[in-house]
Wavefront OBJ file of the C-alpha trace (Angstrom):
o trace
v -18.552 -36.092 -36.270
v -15.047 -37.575 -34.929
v -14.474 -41.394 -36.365
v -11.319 -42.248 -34.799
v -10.773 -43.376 -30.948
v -11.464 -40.566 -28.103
v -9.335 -42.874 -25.948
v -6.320 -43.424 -28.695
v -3.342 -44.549 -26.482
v -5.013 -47.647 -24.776
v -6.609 -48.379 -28.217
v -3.103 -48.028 -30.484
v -0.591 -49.285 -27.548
v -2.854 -52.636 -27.580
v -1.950 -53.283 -31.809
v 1.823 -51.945 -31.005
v 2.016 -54.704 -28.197
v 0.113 -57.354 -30.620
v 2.811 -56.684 -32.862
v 5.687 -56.491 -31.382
v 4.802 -59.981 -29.755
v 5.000 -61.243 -33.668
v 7.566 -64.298 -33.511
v 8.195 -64.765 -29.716
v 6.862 -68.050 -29.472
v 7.177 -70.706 -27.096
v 11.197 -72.300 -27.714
v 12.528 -68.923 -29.445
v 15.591 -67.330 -28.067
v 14.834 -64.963 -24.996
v 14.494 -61.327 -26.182
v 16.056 -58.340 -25.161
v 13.730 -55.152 -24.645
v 13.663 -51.420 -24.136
v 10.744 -49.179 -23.715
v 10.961 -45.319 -24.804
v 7.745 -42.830 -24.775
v 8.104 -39.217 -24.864
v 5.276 -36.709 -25.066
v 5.940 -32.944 -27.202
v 4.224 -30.186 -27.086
v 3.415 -28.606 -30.871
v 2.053 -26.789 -33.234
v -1.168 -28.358 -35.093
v 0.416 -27.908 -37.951
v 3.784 -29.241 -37.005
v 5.827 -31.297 -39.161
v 6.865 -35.367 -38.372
v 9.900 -36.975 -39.919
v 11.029 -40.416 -38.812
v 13.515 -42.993 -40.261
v 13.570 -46.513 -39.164
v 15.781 -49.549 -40.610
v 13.640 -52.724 -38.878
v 10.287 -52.772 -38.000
v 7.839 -50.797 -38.231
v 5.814 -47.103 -38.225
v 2.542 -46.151 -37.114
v 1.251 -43.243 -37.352
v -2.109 -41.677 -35.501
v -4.067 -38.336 -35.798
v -5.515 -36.988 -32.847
v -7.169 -34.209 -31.542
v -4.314 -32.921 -28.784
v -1.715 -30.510 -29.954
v 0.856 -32.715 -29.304
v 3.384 -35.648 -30.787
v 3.752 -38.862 -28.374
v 6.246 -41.148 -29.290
v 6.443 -45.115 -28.526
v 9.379 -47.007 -29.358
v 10.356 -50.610 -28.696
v 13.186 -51.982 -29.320
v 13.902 -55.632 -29.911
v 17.095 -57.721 -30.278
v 18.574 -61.163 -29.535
v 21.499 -60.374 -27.262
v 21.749 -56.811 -24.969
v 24.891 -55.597 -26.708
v 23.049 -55.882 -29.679
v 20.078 -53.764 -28.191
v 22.322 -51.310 -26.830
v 23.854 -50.610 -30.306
v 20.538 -49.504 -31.565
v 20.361 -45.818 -31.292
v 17.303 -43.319 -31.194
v 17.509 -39.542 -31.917
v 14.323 -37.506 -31.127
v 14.904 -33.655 -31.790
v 11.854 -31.300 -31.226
v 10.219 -28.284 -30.835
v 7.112 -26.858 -31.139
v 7.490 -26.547 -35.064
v 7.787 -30.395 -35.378
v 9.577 -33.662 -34.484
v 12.374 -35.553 -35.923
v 12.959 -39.202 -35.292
v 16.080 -41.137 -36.720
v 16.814 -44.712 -35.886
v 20.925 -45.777 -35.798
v 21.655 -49.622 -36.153
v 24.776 -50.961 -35.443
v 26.916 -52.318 -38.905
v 25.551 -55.982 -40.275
v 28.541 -58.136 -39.347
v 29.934 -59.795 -42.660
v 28.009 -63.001 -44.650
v 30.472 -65.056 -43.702
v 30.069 -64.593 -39.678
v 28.393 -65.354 -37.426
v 27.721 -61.943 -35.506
v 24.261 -61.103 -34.123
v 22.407 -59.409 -37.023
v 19.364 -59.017 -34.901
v 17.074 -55.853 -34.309
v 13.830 -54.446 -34.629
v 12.155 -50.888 -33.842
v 8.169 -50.570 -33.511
v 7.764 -47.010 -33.932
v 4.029 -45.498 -32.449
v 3.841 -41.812 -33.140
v 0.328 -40.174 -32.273
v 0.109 -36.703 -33.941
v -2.128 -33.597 -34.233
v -4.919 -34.768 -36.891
v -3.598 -31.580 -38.777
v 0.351 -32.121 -38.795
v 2.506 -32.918 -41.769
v 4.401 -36.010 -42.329
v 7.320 -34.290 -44.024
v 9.221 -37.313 -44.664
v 8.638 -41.285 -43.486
v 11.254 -43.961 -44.174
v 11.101 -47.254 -43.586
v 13.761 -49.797 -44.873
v 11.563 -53.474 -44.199
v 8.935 -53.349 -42.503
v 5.440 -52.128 -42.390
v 3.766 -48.568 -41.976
v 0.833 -47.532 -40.843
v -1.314 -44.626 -41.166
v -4.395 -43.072 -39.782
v -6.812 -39.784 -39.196
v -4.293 -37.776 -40.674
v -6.433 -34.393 -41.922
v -4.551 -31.289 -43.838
v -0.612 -31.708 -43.904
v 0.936 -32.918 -46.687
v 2.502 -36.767 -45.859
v 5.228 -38.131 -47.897
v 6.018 -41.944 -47.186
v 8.354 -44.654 -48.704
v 9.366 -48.058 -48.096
v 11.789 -49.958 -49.751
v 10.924 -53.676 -48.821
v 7.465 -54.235 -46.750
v 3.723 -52.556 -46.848
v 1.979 -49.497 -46.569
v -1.442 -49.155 -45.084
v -3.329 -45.596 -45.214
v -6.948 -45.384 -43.750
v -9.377 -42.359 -43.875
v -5.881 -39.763 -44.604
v -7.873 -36.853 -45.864
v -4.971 -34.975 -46.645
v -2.154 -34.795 -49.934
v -0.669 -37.977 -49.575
v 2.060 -38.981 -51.447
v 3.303 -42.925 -50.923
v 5.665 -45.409 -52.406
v 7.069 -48.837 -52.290
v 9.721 -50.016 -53.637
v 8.936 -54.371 -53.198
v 5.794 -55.327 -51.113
v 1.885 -54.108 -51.025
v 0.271 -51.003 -50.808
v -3.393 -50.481 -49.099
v -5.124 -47.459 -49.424
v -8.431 -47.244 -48.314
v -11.335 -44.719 -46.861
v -14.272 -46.314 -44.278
v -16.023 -42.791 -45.047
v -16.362 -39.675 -47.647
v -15.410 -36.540 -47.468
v -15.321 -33.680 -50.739
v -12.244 -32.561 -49.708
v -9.144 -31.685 -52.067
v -7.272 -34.409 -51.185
v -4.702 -35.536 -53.761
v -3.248 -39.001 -53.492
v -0.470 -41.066 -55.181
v 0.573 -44.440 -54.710
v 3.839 -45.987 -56.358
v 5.081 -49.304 -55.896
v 7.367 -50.783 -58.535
v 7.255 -54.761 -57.496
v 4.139 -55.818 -55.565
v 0.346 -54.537 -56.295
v -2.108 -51.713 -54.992
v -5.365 -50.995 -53.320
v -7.882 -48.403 -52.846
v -11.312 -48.623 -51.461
v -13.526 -45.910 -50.753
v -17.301 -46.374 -50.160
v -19.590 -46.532 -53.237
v -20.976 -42.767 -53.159
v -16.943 -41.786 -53.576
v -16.327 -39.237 -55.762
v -12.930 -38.605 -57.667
v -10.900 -38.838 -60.583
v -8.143 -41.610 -61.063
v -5.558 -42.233 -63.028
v -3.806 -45.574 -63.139
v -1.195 -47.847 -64.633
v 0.149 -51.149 -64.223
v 2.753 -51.658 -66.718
v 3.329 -54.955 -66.342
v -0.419 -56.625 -64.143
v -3.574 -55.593 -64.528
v -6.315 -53.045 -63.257
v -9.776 -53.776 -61.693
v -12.013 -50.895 -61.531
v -15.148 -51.786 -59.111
v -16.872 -48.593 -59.463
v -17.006 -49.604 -63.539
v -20.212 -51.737 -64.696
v -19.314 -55.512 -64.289
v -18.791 -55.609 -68.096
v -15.686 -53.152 -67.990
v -14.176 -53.846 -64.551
v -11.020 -55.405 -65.384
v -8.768 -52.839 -67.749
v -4.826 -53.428 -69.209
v -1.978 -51.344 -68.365
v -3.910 -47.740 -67.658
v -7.045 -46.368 -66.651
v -8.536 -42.743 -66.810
v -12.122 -42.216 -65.646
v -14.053 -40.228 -63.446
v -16.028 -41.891 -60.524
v -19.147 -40.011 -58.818
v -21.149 -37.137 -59.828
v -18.541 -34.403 -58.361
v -14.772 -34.306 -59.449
v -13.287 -34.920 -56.218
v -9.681 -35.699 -55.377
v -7.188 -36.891 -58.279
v -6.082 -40.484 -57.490
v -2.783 -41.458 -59.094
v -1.986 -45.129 -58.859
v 1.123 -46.602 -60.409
v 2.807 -50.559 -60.287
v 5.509 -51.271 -62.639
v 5.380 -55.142 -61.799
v 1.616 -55.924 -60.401
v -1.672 -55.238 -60.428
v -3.967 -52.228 -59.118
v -7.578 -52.602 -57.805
v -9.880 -50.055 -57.174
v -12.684 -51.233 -55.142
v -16.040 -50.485 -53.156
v -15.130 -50.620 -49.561
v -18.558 -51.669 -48.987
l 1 2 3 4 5 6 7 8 9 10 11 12 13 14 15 16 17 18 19 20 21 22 23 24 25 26 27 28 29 30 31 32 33 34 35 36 37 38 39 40 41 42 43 44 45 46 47 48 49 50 51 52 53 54 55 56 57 58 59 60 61 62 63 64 65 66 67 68 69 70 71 72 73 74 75 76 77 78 79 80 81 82 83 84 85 86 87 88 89 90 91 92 93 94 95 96 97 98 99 100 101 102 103 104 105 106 107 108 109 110 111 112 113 114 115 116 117 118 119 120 121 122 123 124 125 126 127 128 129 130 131 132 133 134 135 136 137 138 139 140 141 142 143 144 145 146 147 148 149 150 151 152 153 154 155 156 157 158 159 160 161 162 163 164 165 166 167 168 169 170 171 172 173 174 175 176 177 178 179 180 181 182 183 184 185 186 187 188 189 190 191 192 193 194 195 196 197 198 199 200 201 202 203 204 205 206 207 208 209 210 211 212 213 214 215 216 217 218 219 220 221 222 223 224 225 226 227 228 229 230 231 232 233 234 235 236 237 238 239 240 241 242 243 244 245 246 247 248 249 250 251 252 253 254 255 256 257 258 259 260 261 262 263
């Protein structure tokens, strides 16, 4: 049975308008805009790529063999807007999104530095996500089912829900949240690096899979351990369930990692 939105676009453009909102409050300096949305046709198993400086990505599985994309585009003056350039190339094999920002003017002036991009990408459930990067911001994934997705960030957050595909994630400075609202025994590997900030999974209680963690410099809560043995130094290995399952690899080099019952 289907868990994610039959009606995604009204559903996903109302949290890409919540956010992009973020900040404009009342006395802030007026706002420039721009609106892009394109629509593909593809492959279900197509392959994504997008790039993005400032903002943010989001990223939807659907049932439709096709990639939409949303963009807005923020900034404090219209030259400014203007100098932020989007290249979209596709085909039916997969899309490619790159995001151009003009050069930072020098400490020492006082250029506009402004600039944002909210990215909203709704895929084929069974694409790939080949390559996502993010510079600050946030990502967001979700319903993603088969292709591989590869994702890194070097200053912000990550948040994965119900990806039942490989998944391979990291962050460089910020949080990682990794979680399942259901359970499927699929072969599913996932990894989650992040070398300054902390990680979490959740999956629900009758999860089944094997993890392997390590926080080199935090600590490690296990929820599926008895209450005795929940908290754990520097590594885990264990097996949670009665089945195998997916192999969960979670890594911090400064922070913690918890592994919790989502409910």
């Amino acid at each position: 049975m289907s868990r994610w939105p039959d009606s995604p676009n009204i559903f996903l453009l109302a949290i890409l308008s919540a956010a992009s909102l973020a900040g404009c409050e009342k006395g802030s300096p007026k706002v420039a805009e721009e609106w892009i949305e394109k629509t593909y046709d593809v492959r279900p198993d197509a392959q994504i790529s997008i790039q993005n400086v400032q903002g943010s990505i989001r990223v939807y599985g659907a049932r439709e063999a096709q990639v939409q994309v949303m963009a807005l585009k923020r900034a404090y003056s219209t030259e400014r807007l203007r100098g932020i350039e989007l290249s979209i190339v596709a085909d039916e094999t997969g899309v490619k999104v790159r995001t151009t920002f003009p050069p930072r003017p020098s400490p020492w002036s006082f250029g506009d530095r402004s600039g944002t991009v909210d990215y909203l990408l709704i895929v084929p459930q069974t694409a790939g996500i080949e390559s996502l990067e993010l510079a600050h911001g946030d990502v967001s994934l979700e319903g993603l089912r088969g292709g591989a997705v590869r994702g890194e960030v070097a200053s912000g957050r990550i948040v994965a829900r119900n990806c039942f595909a490989p998944v391979e994630l990291s962050v460089r400075r910020g949080t990682m949240d990794l979680g399942y609202g259901w359970w499927e025994e699929k072969p599913f590997p996932l990894r989650g690096v992040i070398g300054k900030g902390s990680i979490k999974f959740s999956a629900p209680r009758t999860a089944s899979f094997q993890v392997e963690a390590r926080a080199a410099r935090g600590q490690i809560w296990n929820g599926f351990a008895e209450p005795a043995s929940r908290m754990v130094q520097k590594s885990l290995s264990a097996t949670v369930g009665s089945s195998p399952g997916p192999t969960l690899r979670l890594e911090s080099d400064y922070g913690n990692v918890r592994i919790d019952t989502a409910y």
